[in-house]
C-alpha positions, 0 to 999 in steps of 0.5 A: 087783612081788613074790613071797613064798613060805612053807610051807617046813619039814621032813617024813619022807618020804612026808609032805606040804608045801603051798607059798604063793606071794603076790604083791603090786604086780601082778595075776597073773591076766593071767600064767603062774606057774611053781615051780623049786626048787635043791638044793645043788650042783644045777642049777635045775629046772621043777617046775610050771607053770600058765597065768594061768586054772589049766586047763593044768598041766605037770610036771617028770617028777620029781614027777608024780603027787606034786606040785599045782600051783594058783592062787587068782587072788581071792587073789592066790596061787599053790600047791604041794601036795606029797605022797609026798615023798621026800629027793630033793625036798629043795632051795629053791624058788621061784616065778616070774612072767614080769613083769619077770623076777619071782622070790621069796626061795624057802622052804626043804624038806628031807625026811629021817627 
């Protein structure tokens, strides 16, 4: 089982990044998939999280409001659509299936004018 993120990049705030995470050596239609993100110095913390059929969505406090979070079972790939970003979104983030304890390599955001 593994999981690539991509999308990661640089934005001012206030602008947008759409994160991808995409799995491959197991379906994740039978799983819930979460985001966390690490910013240096910094904790991990939950950003997203959605169930295996992408109807029930939570959210860190953090970013509600800003942050999407959505899966395309078809294609195997989950999403993260961030907008309003400000420099406190800046951090590494990953996703996460519960398989194995299954996390990607994370993809890099930095926010900054």
């Amino acid at each position: 089982a593994q999981l690539v993120e991509s999308g990661g990049g640089s934005a001012q705030p206030g602008g947008s990044l759409r994160l991808s995470c995409t799995a491959s050596g197991f379906t994740i239609s039978a799983y819930e998939m979460r985001w966390y993100r690490q910013a240096p110095g910094k904790e991990r913390e939950l950003v997203a999280h959605i169930n295996s059929v992408g109807n029930r969505k939570n959210y860190a406090d953090s970013v509600k409001g800003r942050f999407t979070v959505s899966r395309d079972n078809r294609k195997n790939t989950m999403y993260l659509q961030m907008s309003s970003l400000k420099p406190e979104d800046t951090a590494g983030y990953y996703c996460y299936v519960p398989l194995d304890d299954c996390w990607g390599q994370g993809t890099q955001v930095a926010v900054s004018s």
